[in-house]
N, C-alpha and C positions, 0 to 999 in steps of 0.2 A: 782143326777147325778155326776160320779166321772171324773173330770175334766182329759184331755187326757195324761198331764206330770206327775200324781200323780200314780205311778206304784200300783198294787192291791197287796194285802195283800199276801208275798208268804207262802207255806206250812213251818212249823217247819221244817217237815224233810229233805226237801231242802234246807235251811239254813244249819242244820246239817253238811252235803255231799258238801257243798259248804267251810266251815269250813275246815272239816275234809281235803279235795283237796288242799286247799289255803297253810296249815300247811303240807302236804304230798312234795308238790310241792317245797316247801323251802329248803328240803332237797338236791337238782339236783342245785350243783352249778358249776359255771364256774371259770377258773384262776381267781386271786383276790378277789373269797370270795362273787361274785355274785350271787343273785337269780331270773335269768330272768323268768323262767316258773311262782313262784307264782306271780311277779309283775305285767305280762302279763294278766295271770289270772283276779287277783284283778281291773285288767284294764278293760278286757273284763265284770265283774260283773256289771260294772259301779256304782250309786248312790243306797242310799234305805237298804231295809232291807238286799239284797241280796250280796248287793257291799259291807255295814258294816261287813255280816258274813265273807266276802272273808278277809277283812282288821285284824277283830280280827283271822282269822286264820292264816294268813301272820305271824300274832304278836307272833302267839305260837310258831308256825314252827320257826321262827328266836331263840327265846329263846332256843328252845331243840336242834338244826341243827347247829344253826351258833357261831362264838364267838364273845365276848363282842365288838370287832371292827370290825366285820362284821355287825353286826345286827342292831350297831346304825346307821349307814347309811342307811341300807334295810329302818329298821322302820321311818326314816324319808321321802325317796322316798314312800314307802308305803300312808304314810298320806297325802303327795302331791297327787299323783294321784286317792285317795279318794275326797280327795277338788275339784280337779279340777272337776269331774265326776261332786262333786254334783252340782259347780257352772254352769256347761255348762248345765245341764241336762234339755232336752224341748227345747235346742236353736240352732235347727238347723242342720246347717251343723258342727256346735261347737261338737256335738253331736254326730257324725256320726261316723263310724269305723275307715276310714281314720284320723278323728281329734283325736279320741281315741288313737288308734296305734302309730300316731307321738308324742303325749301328753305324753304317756309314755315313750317312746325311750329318747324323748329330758328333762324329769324330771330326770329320770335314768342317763342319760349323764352330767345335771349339778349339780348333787346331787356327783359323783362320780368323778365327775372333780375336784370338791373342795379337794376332799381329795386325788388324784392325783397331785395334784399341790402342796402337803404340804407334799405329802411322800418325800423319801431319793434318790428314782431313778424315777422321775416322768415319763421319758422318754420312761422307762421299763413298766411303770404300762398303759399306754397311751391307749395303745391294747386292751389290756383285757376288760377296762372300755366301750371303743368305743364296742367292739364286746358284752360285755352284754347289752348297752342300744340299740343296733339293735335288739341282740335275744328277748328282752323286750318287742319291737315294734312287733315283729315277733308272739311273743306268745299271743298279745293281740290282735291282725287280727285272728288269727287263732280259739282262742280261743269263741271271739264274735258271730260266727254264732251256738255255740254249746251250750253257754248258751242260748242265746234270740233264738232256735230254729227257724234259719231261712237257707236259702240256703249257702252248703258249711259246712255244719256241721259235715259233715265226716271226712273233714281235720283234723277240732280240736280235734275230738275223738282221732285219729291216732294219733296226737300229745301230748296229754295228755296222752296214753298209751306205748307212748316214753318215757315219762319226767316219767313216775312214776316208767317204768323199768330201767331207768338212776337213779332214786332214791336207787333202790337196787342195784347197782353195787359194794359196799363194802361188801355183802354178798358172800362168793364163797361158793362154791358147788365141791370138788372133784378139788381142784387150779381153777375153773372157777368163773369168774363173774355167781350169778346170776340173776343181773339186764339185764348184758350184754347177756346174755342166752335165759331170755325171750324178748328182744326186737330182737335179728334173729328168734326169733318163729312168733312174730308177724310179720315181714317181710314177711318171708315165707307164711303164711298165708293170707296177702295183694295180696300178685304177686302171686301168686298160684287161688285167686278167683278174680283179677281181669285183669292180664294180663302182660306182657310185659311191655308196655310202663308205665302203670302205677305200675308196682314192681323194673327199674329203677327208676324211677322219686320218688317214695319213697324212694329209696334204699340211691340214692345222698342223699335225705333231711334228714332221719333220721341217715346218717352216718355223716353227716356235724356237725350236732344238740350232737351227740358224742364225734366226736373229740374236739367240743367245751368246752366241759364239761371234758374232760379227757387230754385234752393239748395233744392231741397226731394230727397225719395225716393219719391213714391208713385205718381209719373207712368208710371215705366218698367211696375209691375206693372200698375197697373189698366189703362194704353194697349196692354199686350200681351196681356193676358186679354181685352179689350173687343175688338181687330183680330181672336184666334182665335174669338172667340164668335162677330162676327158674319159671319167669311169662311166657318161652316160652316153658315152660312144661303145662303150664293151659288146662282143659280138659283134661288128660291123667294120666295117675298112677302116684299118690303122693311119689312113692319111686323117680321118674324121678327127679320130680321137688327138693326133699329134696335134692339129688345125685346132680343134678346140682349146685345148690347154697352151696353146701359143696367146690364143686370143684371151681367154680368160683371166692367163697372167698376167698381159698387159694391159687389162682394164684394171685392175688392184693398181700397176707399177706405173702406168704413166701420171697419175694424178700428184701422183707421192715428190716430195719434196729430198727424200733421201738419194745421199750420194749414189747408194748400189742402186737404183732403181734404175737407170736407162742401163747400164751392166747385164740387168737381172732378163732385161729384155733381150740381148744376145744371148744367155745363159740357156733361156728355155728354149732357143730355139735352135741352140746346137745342141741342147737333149733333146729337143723333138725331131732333130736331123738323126741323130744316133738313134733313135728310137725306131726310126724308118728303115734304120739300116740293119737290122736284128734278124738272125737268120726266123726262118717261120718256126721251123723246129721247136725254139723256146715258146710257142706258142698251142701246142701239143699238130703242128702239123697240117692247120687247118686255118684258112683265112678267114673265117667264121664262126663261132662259137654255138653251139644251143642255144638257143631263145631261152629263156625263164620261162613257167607258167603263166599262162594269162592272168589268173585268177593275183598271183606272187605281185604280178607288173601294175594291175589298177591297182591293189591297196598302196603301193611305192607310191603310182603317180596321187591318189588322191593324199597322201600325206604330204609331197610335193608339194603340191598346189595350197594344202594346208597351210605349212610350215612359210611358204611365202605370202599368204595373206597373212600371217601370225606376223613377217616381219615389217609389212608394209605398214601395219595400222601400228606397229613399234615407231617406223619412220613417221608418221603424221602426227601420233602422238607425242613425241619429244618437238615439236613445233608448235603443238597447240598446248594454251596456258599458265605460256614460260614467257615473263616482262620482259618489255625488249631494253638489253644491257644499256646503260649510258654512263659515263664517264664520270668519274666523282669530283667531284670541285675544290680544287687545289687549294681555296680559300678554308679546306677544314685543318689545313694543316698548321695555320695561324691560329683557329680557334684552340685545338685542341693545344698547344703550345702555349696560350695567352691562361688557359685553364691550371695550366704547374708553376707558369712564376707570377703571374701579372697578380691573379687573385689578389694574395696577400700585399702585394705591394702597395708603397706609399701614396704610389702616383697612377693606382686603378682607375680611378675615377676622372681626373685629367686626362689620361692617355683616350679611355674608353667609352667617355661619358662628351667631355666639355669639347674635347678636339677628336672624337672620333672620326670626324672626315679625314683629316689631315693625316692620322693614324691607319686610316684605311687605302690613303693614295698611296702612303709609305711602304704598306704591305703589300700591293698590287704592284706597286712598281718594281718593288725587290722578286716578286714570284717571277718572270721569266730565266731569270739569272741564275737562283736557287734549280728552278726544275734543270736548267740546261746544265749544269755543273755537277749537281746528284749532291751537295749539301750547300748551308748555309754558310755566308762571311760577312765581315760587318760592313767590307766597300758596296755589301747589295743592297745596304739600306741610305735613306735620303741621309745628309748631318744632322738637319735639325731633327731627325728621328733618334739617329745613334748619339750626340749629346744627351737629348733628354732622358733615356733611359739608364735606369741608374743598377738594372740587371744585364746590360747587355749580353755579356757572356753566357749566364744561364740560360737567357731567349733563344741565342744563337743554338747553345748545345739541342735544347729542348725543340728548334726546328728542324734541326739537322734528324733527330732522332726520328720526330713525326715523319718527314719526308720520307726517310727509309721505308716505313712504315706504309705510306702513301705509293709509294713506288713499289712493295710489293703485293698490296693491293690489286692495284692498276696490271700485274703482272698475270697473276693470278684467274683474275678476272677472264683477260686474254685468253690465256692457256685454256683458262674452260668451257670458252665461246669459239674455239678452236676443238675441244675434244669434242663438244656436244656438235659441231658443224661436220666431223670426219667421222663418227658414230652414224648422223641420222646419215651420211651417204652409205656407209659400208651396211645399212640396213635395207639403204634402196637396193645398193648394187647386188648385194645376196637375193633379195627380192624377185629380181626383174630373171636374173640367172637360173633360179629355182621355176618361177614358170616357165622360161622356155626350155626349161630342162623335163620340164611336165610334160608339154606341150607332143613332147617327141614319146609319148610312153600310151601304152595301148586304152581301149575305152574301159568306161566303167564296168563293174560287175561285182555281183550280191559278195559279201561277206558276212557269215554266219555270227554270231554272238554266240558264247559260250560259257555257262553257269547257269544256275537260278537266278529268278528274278526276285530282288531286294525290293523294299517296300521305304521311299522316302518322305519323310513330314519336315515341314519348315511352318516359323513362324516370323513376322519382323515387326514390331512398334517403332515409331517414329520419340525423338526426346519430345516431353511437354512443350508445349506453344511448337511446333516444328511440324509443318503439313505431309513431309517424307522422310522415308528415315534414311539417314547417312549410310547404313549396312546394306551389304548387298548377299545374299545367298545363291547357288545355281548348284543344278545337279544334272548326270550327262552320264552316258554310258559311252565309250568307246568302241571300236572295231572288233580287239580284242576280250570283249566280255567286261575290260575293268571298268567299275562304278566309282564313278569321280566326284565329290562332292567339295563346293566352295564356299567361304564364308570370310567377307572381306569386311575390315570397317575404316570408313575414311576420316580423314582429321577432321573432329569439329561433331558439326551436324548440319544438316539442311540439305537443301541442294547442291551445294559445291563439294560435299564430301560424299553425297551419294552420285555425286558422276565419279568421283577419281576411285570410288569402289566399284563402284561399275565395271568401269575403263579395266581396270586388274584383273578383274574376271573374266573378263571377253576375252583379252588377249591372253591370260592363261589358258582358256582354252582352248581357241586356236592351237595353241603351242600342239596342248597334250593330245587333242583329238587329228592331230597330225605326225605321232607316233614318237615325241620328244619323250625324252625320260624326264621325272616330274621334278627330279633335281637339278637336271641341267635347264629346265624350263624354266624354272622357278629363279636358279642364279641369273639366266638373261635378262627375266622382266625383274631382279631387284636393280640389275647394271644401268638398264635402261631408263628405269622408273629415276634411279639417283640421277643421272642425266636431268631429266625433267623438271627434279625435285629440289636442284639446285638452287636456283636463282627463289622459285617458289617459296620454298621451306615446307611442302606439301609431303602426305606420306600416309602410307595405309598398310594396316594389315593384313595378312594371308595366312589363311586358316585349309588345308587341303588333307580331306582324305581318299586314298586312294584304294580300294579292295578289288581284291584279285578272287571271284569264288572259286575259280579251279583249283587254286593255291589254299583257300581259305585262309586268304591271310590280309591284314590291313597295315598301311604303313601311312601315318600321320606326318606331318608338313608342316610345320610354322614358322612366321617371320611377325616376331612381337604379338600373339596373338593370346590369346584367352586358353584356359586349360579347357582338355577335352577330358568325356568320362566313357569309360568303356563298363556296361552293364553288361552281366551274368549270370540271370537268378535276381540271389537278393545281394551280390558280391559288386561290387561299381569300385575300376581302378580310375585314377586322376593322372592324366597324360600333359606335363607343362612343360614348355619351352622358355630360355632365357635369350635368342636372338631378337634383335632390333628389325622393325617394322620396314616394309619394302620404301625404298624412296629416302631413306636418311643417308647421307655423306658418311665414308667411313667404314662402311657396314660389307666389306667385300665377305665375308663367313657364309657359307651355306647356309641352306634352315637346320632348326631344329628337325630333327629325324627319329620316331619310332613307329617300330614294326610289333605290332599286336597279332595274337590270332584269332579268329572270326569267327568262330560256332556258331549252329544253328542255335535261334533263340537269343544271340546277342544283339545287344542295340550300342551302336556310337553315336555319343551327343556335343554336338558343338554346339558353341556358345560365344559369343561378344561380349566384351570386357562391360556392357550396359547393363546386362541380366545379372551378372552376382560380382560381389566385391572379389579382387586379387585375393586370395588366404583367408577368406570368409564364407566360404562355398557349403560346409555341415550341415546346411538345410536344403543346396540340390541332393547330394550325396545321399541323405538321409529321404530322401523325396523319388529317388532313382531306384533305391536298394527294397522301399516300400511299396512298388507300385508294379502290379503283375500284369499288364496289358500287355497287347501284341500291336495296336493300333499305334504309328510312328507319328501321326500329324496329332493324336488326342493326348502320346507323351509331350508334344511340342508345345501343346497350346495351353495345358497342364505347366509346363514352366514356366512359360509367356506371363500368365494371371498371377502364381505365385511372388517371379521377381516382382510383378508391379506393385504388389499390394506392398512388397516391401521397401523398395526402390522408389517411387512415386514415381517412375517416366523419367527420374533424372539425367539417365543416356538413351540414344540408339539402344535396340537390343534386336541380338538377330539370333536365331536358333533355327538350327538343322539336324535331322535323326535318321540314321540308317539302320534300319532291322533286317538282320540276316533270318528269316524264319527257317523252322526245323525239319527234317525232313518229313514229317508225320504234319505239318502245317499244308493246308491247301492253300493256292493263289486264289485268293480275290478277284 
């Protein structure tokens, strides 16, 4: 009997083909001379005969692919996450995909750190190393259900059929990539048999997986616009769907300033010639597919149509709000300069007081020459300026410093009046693509809702002397049955922070009542909102719960928000979050995320940071735990009175209650 951790003997010629992939795979590198597919790979092989062939094919592929300071690292990661495989192997969760995938990411990361830490520009190299031991992790999930044939295996194909056409991209064909060539064939061919949703969703991932490898950005959009265009041609003549993803991509590539972008435009269009030219056969033999259900097609199109008014009012709102940028005045580089030596000096008061004019032509006159040169010297200033000064050299240093400073400023600045300018467009252009993608999708028709109905109370005070209150509350049911509840607070109080609480609610909903996932929803409008929030310094809370009755189950949401209380009986759990508020610079982290369960008889209470102090809260708790109603607006208004008597109006306060009633509970 062969014991259960002792893997069975694999065939030769799968060894072979596991070789041959491992050594093919080595070729697809990223900036810095990474080879995350075959480590992945090797990763996903695991221990044994078949993890060994991965490892010596690794070994080959470095030797022919990579050079002599590439390869010794590869090959030492390499041998690590051979080791690890085989010591973990049989143990468990040690074992599992999850341990796999991280096991590799984080050998990659300090195998490649070391020698980041020892290069010339560590700083520079920092990136690249982090982004190959993600793709590392990345390619060893992926790849794991494809070896050990288990569920999900189609991913890894997909992805393996990326990396090997990314392998050939120093091959052209007619000035075209044709590695680049056949991975939009294979696109095309994904979103052409399996849809829409899934030839975007491929389209991001293997255009991400691109730019990674070619140091560029214009992969990700034009391959995710080109897979949606042509998955909503599925079922209908293959010229449509080529035709689309020809155009789609080059509505992404011609704007783009990047070198592969006019390339990218021959690329798609010799995978959409090869795509024409695929026997029908691989298409199970039919020039036309089944239609979907009508019923399947309007809920698609009305989340379509959602999801693009969700991005539209993203595109007008990153334009409304936001000062318009102006140029900082080169004169502060004098002041703040005049501020480290002049102070103290002898001759403060002469230079800055009695001859300030003269002192001021001196510095005006020296600023062109400073700015054009990128530091200070002392022929930029007048003589009778650089006589009298009896610091010169410290002035000099300390402008020289400032400028730096001032220049990258100035740079900065650019950069983010250029991200925020190529954001609010790729919100139009996804916009305008998503309705006419609607546009072509059948008419409306009923969809049923499915659970009991929940019972919601809200309450909201405005701060003292304040005619509105800053917070905003909303509650909404979905397609699907789930009961969405929000609770936003905006910076400050009055009016200006109940529009930007407002604004977060709308368009969160949008998102979600267009059938986004409340995470990935919730990451766009913090992307977008910090866009906005830039120049501003504007920023709000998002408080989101989300319940599933089918499921019986609630999964709570926050970005810098107030603790929420789950009631049960006389039992009240406290649910708090440590993520920063939607709209702050920095803040790329998902929300706070838990998942509660939902009995009949429970009530979830949110709250705004107005109604009880942070780590002060033992008189709601106590107040929740003591209170046996079923009425959700009489528990709401019941807190409402309490925080104020204690609080005197000192914030906004906004409160919202979801009561799951029991099943022996009648509706109202």
């Amino acid at each position: 009997m062969v014991h259960k951790s002792i893997p069975a003997q694999m065939d030769p010629r799968l060894l072979g083909v596991r070789a041959f992939l491992a050594a093919a795979l080595t070729a697809v590198t990223t900036p810095g001379g990474y080879a995350p597919f075959a480590l992945g790979f090797l990763s996903a092989a695991g221990a044994g005969s078949g993890g060994l062939a991965a490892l010596l094919g690794t070994a080959a592929g470095a030797f022919l692919f990579l050079s002599f300071a590439q390869a010794l690292p590869h090959l030492a990661i390499a041998i690590l996450i051979y080791t690890a495989a085989t010591t973990f192997r049989g143990q468990g969760i040690l074992s599992g995909p999850k341990a796999t995938a991280l096991t590799a990411a984080v050998l990659s990361l300090a195998v490649g750190g070391i020698y980041v830490v020892q290069s010339l520009s560590p700083l520079e190299d920092l990136a690249p190393c982090i982004a190959g031991a993600g793709l590392t992790g990345a390619a060893a999930w992926f790849f794991r259900p494809m070896l050990h044939r288990e569920e999900g295996a189609v991913d890894g194909v997909l992805l393996l059929g990326a990396a090997l056409c990314l392998g050939l991209q120093e091959v052209e064909v007619l000035g075209a990539s044709l590695g680049r060539s056949l991975l939009c064939l294979l696109l095309l061919y994904i979103a052409y048999d399996r849809g829409s949703v899934t030839g975007a969703s491929a389209g991001l991932g293997l255009g991400l997986v691109a730019d990674l490898c070619c140091g560029t950005g214009v992969f990700t959009a034009a391959l995710g616009l080109g897979g949606l265009a042509a998955g909503s041609q599925s079922g209908r003549r293959r010229v449509r769907a080529a035709g689309g993803f020809f155009a789609a991509a080059a509505m992404a590539a011609l704007p783009s300033r990047e070198a592969l972008a006019l390339p990218l435009l021959l690329e798609t269009a010799l995978g959409a010639l090869g795509f024409l030219l695929l026997p029908g056969r691989l298409f199970g033999g039919k020039r036309v597919k089944r239609a979907e259900a009508a019923e399947a097609a309007v809920s698609f199109k009305r989340r379509l149509e959602g999801a693009a008014q969700a991005l539209r009012d993203l595109y007008d709102s990153c334009g409304r709000g936001v000062p318009q940028a102006t140029e900082e005045n080169p004169a502060i580089i004098f002041d703040r300069a005049a501020e480290r030596v002049c102070r103290e000096c002898a001759l403060c008061q002469l230079c800055w007081q009695k001859e300030y004019t003269e002192t001021f032509n001196a510095l005006n006159d020296a600023t062109p020459f400073i700015l054009e040169r990128g530091r200070a010297l002392a022929k930029d200033f007048p003589r009778h300026f650089a006589d009298r000064c009896i610091h010169l050299t410290e002035f000099i240093t300390a402008v020289s410093g400032e400028l730096s400073a001032y220049l990258l400023r100035r740079q900065y600045r650019r950069q983010l009046e250029e991200t925020r300018r190529s954001a609010r467009g790729q919100y139009a252009q996804l916009s305008e693509l998503l309705t006419a993608t609607a546009a072509t999708l059948g008419e409306t028709a009923a969809v049923s809702a499915r659970g009991p109905e929940c019972r919601v109370g809200a309450a909201l005070r405005p701060k003292a002397g304040e005619s509105v209150c800053g917070d905003t509350v909303l509650s909404f049911r979905t397609e699907e049955g789930k009961w969405c509840l929000l609770l936003s607070d905006g910076m400050g109080s009055g009016e200006a922070a109940r529009k930007e609480s407002a604004l977060t609610c709308r368009l969160l909903r949008q998102f979600l009542e267009a059938g986004i996932a409340a995470e990935a929803a919730l990451q766009t409008l913090n992307s977008a909102m910090a866009l906005r929030g830039a120049e501003s310094g504007s920023f709000t809370t998002v408080d989101l719960c989300v319940f599933d009755p089918a499921g019986g189950e609630a999964v709570l949401y926050k970005y810098g928000a107030a603790p929420s209380y789950l009631k049960k009986g006389g039992n009240v759990r406290r649910i708090a979050g440590t993520s920063l508020p939607v709209g702050l610079r920095g803040t790329p982290a998902p929300p706070d995320m838990t998942k509660v369960p939902l009995e009949g008889g429970s009530f979830i209470v949110m709250v705004s940071d107005g109604v009880v102090d942070a780590g002060r809260d033992e008189w709601l708790q106590n107040l929740l735990a003591g209170w046996n109603g079923e009425d959700p607006q009489t528990l709401a208004g019941l807190i409402l009175g309490e925080s104020v008597s204690r609080r005197k109006g000192e914030d906004d306060c906004g409160i919202q209650v979801l009561y799951c009633p029991g099943e022996e509970t009648k509706a109202v």
